[in-house]
TORVEXPA-363775 format. One record per residue (C-alpha): residue in one letter; x, y, z. Coordinates in steps of 0.2 Angstrom, whole numbers, plus 5000, padded with zeros to 4 digits. Each point is the difference from the previous one (the first is absolute). Layout:
BEGIN
<rec nulo="A" x="X" y="Y" z="Z"/>
...
***
This chain:
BEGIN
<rec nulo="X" x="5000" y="5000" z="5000"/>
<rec nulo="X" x="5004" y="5019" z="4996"/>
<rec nulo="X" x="4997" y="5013" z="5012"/>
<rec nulo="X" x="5003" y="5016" z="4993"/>
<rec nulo="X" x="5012" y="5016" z="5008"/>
<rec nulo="X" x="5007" y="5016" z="4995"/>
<rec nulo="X" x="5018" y="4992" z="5004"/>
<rec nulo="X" x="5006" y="4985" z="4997"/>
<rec nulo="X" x="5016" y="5005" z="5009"/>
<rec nulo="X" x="4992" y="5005" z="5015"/>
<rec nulo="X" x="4987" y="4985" z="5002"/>
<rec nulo="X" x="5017" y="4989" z="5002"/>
<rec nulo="X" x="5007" y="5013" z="5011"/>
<rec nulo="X" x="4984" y="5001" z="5011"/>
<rec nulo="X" x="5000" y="4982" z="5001"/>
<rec nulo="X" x="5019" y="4994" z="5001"/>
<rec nulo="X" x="5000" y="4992" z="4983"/>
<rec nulo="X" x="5018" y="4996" z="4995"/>
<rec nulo="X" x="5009" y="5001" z="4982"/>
<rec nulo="X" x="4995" y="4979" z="5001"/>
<rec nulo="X" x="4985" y="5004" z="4993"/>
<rec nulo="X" x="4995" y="4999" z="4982"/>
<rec nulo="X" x="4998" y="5017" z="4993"/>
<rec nulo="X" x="4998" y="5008" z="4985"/>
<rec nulo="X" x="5002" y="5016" z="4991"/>
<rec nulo="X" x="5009" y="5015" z="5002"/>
<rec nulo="X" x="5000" y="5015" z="5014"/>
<rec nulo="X" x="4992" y="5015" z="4994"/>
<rec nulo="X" x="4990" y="4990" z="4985"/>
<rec nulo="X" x="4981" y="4998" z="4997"/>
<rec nulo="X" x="4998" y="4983" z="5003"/>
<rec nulo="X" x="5008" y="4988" z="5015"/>
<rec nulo="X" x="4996" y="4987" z="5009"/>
<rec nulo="X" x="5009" y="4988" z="5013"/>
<rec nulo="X" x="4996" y="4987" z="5012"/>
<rec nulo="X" x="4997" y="5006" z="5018"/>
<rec nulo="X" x="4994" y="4982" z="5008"/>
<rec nulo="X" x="5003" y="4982" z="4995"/>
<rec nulo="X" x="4994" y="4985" z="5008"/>
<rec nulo="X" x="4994" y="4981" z="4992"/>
<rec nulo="X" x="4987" y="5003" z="4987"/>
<rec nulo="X" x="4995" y="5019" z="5003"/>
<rec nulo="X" x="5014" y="5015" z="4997"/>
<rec nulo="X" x="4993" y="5016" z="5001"/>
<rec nulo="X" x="5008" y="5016" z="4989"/>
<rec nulo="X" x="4998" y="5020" z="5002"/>
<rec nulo="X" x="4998" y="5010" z="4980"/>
<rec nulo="X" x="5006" y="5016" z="4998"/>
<rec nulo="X" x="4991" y="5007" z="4986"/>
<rec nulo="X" x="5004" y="5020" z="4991"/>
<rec nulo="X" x="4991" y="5000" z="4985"/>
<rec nulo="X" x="5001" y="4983" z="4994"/>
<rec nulo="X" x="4987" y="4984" z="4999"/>
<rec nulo="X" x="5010" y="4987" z="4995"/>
<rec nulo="X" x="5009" y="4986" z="5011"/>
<rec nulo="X" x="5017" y="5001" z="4990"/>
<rec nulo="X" x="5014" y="5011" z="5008"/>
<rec nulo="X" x="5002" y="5016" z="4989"/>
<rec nulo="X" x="5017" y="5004" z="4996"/>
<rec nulo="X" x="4999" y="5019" z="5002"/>
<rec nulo="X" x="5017" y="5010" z="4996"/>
<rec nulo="X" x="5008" y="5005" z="5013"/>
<rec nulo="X" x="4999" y="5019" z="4994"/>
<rec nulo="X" x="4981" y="4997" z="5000"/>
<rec nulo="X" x="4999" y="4994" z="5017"/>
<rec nulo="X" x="5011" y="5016" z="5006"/>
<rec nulo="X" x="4986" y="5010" z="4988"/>
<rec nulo="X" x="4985" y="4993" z="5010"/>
<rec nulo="X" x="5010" y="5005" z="5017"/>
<rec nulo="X" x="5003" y="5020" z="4993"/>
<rec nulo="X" x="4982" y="5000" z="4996"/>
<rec nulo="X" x="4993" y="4991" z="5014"/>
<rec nulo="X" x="5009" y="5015" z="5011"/>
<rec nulo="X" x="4994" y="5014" z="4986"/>
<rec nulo="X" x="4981" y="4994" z="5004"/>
<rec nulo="X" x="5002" y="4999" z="5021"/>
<rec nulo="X" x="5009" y="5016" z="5000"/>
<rec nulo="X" x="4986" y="5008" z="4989"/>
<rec nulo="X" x="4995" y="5018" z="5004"/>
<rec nulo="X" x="4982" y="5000" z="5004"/>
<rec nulo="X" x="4995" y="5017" z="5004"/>
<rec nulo="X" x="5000" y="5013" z="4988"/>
<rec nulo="X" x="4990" y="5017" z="4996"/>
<rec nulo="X" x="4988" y="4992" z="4989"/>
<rec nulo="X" x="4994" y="4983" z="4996"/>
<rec nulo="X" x="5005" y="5003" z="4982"/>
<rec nulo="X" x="5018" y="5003" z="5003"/>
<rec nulo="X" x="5000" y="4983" z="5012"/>
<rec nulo="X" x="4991" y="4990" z="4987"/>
<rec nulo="X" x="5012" y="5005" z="4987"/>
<rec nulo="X" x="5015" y="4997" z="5010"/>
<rec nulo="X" x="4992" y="4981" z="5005"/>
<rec nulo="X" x="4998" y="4997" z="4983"/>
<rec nulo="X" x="5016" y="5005" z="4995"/>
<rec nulo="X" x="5008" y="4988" z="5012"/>
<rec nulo="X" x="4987" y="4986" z="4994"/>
<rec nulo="X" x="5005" y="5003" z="4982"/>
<rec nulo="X" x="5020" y="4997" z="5003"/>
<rec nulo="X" x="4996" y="4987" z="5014"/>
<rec nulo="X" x="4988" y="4991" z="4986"/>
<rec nulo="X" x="5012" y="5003" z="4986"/>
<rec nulo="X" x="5015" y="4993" z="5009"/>
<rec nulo="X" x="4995" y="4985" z="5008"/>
<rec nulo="X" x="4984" y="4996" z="4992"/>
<rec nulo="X" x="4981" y="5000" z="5007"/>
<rec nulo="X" x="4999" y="4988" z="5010"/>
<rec nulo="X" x="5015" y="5002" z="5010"/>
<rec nulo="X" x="4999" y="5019" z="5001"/>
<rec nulo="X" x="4982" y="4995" z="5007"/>
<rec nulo="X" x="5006" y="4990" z="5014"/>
<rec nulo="X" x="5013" y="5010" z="5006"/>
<rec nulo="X" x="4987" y="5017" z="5001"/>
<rec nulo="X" x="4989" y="4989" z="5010"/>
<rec nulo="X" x="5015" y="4996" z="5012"/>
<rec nulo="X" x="5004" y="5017" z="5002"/>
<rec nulo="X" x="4981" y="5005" z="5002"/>
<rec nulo="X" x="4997" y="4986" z="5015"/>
<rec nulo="X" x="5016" y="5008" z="5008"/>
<rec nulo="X" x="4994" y="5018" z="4999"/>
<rec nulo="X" x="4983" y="4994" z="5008"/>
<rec nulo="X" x="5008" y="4989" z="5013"/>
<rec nulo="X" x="5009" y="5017" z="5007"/>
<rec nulo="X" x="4987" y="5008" z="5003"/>
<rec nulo="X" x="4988" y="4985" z="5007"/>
<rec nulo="X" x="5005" y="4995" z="5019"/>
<rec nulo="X" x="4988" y="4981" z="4995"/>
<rec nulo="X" x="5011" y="4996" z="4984"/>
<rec nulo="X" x="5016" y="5004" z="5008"/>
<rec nulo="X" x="4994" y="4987" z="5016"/>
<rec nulo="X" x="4994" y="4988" z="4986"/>
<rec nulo="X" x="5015" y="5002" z="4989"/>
<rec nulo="X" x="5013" y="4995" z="5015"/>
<rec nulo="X" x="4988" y="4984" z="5003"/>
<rec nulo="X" x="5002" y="4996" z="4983"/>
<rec nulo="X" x="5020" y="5005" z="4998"/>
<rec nulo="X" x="5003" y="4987" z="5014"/>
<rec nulo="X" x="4996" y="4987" z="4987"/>
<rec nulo="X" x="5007" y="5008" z="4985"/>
<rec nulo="X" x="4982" y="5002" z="4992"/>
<rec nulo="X" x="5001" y="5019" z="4995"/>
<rec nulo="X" x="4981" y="5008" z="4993"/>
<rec nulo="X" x="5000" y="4984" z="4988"/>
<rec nulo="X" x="4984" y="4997" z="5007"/>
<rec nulo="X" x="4991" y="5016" z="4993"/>
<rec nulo="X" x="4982" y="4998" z="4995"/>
<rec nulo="X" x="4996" y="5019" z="4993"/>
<rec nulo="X" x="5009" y="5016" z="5000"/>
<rec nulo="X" x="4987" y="5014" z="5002"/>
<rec nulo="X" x="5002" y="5018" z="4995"/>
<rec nulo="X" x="4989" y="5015" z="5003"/>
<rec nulo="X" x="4997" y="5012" z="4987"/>
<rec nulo="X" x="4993" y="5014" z="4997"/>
<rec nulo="X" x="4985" y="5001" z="4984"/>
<rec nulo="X" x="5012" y="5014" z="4988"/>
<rec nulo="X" x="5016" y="4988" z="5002"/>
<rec nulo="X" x="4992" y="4985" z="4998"/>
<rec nulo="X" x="5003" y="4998" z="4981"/>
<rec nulo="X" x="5020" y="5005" z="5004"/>
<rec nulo="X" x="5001" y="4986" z="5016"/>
<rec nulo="X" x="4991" y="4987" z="4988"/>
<rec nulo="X" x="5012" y="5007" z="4987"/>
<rec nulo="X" x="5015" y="4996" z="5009"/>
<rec nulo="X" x="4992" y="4983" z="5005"/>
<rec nulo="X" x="5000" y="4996" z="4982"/>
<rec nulo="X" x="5016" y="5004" z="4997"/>
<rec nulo="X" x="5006" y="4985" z="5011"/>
<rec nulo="X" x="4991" y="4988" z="4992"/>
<rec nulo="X" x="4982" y="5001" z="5012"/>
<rec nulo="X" x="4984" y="4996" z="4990"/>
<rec nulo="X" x="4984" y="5004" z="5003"/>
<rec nulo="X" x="4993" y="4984" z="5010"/>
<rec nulo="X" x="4984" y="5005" z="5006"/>
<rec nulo="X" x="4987" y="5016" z="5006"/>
<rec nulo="X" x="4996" y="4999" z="5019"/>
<rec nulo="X" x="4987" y="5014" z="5006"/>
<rec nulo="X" x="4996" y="5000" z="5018"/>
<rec nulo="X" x="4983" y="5006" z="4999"/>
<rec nulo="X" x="4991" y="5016" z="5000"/>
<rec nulo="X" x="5001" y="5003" z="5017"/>
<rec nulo="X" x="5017" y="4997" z="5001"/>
<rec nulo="X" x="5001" y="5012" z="4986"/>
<rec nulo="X" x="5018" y="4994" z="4993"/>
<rec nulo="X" x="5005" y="4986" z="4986"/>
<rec nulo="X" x="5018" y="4992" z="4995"/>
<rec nulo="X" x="5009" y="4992" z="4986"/>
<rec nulo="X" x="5009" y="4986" z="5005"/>
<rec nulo="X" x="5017" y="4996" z="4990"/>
<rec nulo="X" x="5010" y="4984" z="4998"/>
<rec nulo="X" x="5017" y="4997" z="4991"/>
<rec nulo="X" x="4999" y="4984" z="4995"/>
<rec nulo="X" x="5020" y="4994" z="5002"/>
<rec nulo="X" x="5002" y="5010" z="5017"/>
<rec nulo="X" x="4984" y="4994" z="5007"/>
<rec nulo="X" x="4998" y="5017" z="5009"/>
<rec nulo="X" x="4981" y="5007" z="5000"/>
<rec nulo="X" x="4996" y="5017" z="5005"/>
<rec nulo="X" x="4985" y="5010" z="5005"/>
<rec nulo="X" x="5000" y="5014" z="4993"/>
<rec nulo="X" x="4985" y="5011" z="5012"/>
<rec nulo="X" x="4990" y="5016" z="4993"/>
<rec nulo="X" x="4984" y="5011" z="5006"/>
<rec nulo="X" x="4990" y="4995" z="4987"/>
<rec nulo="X" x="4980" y="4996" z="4997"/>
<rec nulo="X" x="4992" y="4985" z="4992"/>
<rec nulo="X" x="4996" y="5009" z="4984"/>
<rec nulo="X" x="5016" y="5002" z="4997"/>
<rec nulo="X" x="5007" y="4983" z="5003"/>
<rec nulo="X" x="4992" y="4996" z="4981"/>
<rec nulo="X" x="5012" y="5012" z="4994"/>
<rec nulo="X" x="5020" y="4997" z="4997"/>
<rec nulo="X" x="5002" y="5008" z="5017"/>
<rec nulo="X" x="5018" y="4994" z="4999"/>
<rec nulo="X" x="5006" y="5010" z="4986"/>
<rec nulo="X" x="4996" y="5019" z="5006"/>
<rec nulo="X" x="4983" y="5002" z="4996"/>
<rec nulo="X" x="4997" y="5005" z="5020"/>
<rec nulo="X" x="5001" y="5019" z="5005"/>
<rec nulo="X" x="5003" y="5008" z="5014"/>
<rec nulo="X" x="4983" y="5004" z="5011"/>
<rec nulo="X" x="4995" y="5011" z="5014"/>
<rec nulo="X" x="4997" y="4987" z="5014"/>
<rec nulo="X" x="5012" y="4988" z="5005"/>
<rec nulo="X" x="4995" y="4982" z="5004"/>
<rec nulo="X" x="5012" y="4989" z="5012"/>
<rec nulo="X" x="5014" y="4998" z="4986"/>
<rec nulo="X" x="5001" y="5017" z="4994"/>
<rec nulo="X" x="5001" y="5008" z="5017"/>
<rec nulo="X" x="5014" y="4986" z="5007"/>
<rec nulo="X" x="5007" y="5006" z="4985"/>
<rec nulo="X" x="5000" y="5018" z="5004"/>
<rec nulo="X" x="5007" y="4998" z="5017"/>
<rec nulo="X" x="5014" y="4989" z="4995"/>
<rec nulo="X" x="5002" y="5002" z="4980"/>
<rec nulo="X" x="4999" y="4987" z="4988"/>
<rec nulo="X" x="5004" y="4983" z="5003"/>
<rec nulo="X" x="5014" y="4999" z="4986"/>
<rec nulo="X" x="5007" y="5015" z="5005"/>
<rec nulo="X" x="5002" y="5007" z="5017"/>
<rec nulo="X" x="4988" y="4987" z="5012"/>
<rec nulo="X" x="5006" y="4985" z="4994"/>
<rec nulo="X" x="4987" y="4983" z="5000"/>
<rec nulo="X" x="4988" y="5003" z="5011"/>
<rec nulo="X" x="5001" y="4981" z="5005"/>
<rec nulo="X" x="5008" y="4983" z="4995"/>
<rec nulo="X" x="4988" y="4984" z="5000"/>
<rec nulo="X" x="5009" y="4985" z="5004"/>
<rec nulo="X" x="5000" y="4982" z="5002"/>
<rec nulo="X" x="4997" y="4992" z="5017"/>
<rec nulo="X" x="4993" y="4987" z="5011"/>
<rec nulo="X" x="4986" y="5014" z="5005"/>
<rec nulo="X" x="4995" y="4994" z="5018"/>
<rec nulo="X" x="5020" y="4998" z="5004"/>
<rec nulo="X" x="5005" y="5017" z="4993"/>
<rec nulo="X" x="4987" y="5010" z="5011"/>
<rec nulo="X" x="5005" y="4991" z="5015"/>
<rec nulo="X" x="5020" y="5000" z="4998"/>
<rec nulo="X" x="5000" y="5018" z="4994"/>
<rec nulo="X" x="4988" y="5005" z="5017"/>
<rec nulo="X" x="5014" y="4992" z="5009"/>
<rec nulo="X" x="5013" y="5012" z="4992"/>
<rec nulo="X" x="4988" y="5017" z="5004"/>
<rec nulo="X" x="4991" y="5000" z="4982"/>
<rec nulo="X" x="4984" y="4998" z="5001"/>
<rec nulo="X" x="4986" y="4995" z="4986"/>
<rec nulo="X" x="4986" y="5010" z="4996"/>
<rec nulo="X" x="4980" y="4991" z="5000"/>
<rec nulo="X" x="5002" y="4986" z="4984"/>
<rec nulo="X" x="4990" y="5008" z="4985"/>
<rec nulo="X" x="5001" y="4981" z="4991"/>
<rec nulo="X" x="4998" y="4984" z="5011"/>
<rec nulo="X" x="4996" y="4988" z="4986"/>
<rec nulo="X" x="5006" y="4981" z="5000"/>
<rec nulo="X" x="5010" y="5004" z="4984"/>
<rec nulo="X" x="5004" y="5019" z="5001"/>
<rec nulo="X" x="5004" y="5009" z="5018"/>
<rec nulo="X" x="5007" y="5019" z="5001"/>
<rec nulo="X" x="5003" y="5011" z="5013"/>
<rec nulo="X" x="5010" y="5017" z="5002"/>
<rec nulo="X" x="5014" y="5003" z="5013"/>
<rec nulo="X" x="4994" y="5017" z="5010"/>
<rec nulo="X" x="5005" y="5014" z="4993"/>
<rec nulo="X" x="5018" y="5007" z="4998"/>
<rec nulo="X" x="4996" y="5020" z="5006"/>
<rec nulo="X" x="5009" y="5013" z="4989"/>
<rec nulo="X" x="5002" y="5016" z="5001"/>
<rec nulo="X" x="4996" y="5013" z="4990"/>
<rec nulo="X" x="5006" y="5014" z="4989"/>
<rec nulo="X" x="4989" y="5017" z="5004"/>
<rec nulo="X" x="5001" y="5004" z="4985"/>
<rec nulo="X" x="4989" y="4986" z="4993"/>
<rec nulo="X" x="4989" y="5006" z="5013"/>
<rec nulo="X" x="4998" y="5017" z="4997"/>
<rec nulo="X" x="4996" y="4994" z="4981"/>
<rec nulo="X" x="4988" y="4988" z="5006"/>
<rec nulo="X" x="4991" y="5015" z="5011"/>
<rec nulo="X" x="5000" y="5010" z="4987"/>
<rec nulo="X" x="4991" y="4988" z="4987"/>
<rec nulo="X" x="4988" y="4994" z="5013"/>
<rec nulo="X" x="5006" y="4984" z="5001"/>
<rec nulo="X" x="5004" y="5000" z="5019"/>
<rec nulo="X" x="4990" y="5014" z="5011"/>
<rec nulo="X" x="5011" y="5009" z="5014"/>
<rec nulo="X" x="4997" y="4988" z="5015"/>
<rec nulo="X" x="5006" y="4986" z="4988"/>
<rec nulo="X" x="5014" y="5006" z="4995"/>
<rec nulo="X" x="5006" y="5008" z="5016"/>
<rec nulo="X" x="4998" y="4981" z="5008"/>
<rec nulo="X" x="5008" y="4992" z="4985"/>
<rec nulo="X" x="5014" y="5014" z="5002"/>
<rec nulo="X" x="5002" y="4997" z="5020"/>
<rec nulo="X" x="4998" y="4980" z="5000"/>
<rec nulo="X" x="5006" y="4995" z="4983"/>
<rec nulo="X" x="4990" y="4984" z="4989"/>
<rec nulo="X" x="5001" y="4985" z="4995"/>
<rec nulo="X" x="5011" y="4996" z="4986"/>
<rec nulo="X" x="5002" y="4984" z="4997"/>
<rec nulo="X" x="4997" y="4980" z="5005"/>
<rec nulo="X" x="5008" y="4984" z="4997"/>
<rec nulo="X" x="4986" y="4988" z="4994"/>
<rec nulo="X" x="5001" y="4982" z="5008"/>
<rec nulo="X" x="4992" y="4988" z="4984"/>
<rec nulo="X" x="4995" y="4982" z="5000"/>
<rec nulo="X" x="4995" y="4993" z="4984"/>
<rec nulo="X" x="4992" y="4982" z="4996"/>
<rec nulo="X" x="4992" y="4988" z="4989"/>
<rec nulo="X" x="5010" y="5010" z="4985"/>
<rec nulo="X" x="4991" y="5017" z="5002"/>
<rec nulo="X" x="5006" y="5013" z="4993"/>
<rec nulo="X" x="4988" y="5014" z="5001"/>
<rec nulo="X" x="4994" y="5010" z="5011"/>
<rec nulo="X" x="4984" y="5006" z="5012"/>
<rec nulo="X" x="4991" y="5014" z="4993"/>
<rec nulo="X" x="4990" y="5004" z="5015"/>
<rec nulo="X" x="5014" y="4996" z="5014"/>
<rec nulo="X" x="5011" y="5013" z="4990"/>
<rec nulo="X" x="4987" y="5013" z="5001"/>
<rec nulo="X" x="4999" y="4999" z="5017"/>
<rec nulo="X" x="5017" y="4999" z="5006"/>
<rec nulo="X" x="5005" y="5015" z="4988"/>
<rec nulo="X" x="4985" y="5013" z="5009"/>
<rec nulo="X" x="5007" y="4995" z="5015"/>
<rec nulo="X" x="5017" y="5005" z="4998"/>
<rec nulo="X" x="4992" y="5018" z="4993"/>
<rec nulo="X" x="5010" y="5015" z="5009"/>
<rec nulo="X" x="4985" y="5008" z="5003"/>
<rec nulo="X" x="4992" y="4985" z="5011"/>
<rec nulo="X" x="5016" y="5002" z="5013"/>
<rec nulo="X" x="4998" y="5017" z="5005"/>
<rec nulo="X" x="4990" y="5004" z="5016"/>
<rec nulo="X" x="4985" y="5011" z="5000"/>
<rec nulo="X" x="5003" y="5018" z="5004"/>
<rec nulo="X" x="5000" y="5000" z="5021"/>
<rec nulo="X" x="5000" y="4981" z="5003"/>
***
């Protein structure tokens, strides 16, 4: 059996797996895999995948394996905040277009991603206490379900656009219901095997549209996305995800990460073949500037903001993920439920209570 990690070198670290071991492939390729347990009838093997579907080690040149490291630290040390959206898109897509060019799509994909899971990890106290649980045994984030990104409706086009760039396509529509008063395109690259969610204020009228490619504008009111949005900036730029969905035996997670301070947020899917829950909320701060804006277009009132402005909000989860019987999808009305309840706007105290 395969299991599959971010590191093949650290899995035999973690675990004290000597150079005995059969193992194949080179350090710094996109494809390795080596034994990690052997015993009469049964050996068990960890796969280290970047890019790459195949089970034949790749023989990647040693100046493209040096590339992939150059390009890998060009993305982590992306700059995020600039004065507008426009000049921060175009200077992501600049380094898409050389990261693509270089190493191709699908490895230029899974290095983004890598540096994307880091950037969120910083700033989410639950993933860092999961990641070190993980780390003792060498796993890494190799257990991601779905990356999910907030945007805002008049960048949607230019997130999606990026998206595309890296090899995503368009799997399927998910609209959370009218009340809930946003949609999502979610996105899978099909050598990588990473999905994203891609969130937007949106109504059910226009989920018959092609949503994805810019036909949203900019409106007036702000539903929960567009105003997490506003407080925090656009996923892909400045806010980074605002959660990873991953992997886990459900019941176990929630109690081992209560037992390390985390603790898990009411379950908003408890099927036998699909179980979610979100981690509390990481609180952020945040900039009064966004603030001020969000007065002035009548998004926030006064009291709102100057609570948001004394307290902070939440920011972000870590999202504990149990999936069975092959299921893939996901639960429309558990969704819905779970995103209104992480609303900034639902966690501020009435005025002189």
């Amino acid at each position: 059996m395969g299991i599959k990690v971010d590191s093949l070198a650290d899995v035999c670290a973690a675990n004290a797996v000597d150079n005995t071991f059969r193992q194949e492939g080179e350090p710094g390729s996109r494809f390795r895999w080596g034994q990690v347990f052997v015993a009469p009838g049964a050996e068990l093997w960890a796969v280290e995948r970047h890019g790459y579907r195949g089970f034949e080690p790749v023989s990647d040149p040693l100046a493209a394996r040096l590339e992939a490291q150059r390009q890998f630290e060009r993305l982590r040390r992306r700059q995020r905040n600039f004065a507008t959206d426009a000049e921060g898109f175009a200077r992501l897509n600049e380094l898409v277009d050389e990261a693509v060019s270089l190493l191709g799509v699908d490895w230029a994909c899974d290095l983004f991603f890598a540096a994307e899971r880091e950037y969120w990890m910083r700033r989410n106290r639950a993933a860092r206490a999961q990641k070190s649980r993980q780390d003792i045994l060498g796993l890494g984030w190799a257990n991601h379900d779905h990356h999910t990104y907030r945007c805002s409706r008049e960048n949607y086009g230019a997130v999606i656009a990026v998206f595309e760039k890296l090899g995503f396509f368009l799997r399927e529509r998910f609209y959370a219901g009218e009340e809930a008063g946003w949609g999502a395109q979610v996105l899978e690259q099909p050598v990588t095997g990473i999905v994203i969610f891609a969130d937007v204020d949106m109504s059910a009228e226009e989920l018959t549209g092609d949503f994805a490619h810019g036909t949203l504008r900019a409106r007036d009111e702000l539903g929960t996305i567009g105003l997490w949005v506003g407080m925090h900036g656009e996923s892909l730029l400045q806010a980074g995800m605002h959660h990873l969905e991953c992997q886990f035996a459900w019941h176990a997670l929630r109690e081992q990460l209560q037992k390390e301070g985390v603790n898990t947020m009411q379950p908003f899917t408890t099927f036998s073949y699909l179980r979610q829950a979100f981690t509390e909320g990481e609180w952020w701060t945040v900039d009064p500037a966004r603030l001020d804006r969000l007065v002035a277009s009548g998004a926030l009132d006064e009291h709102q903001a100057g609570f948001i402005r004394e307290s902070g909000t939440i920011g972000s989860h870590l999202e504990n993920l149990e999936r069975n019987d092959g299921f893939k999808g996901f639960n429309q009305q558990g969704v819905s439920d779970i995103i209104q309840r992480t609303d900034a706007r639902k966690h501020i105290h009435p005025m002189g209570a």
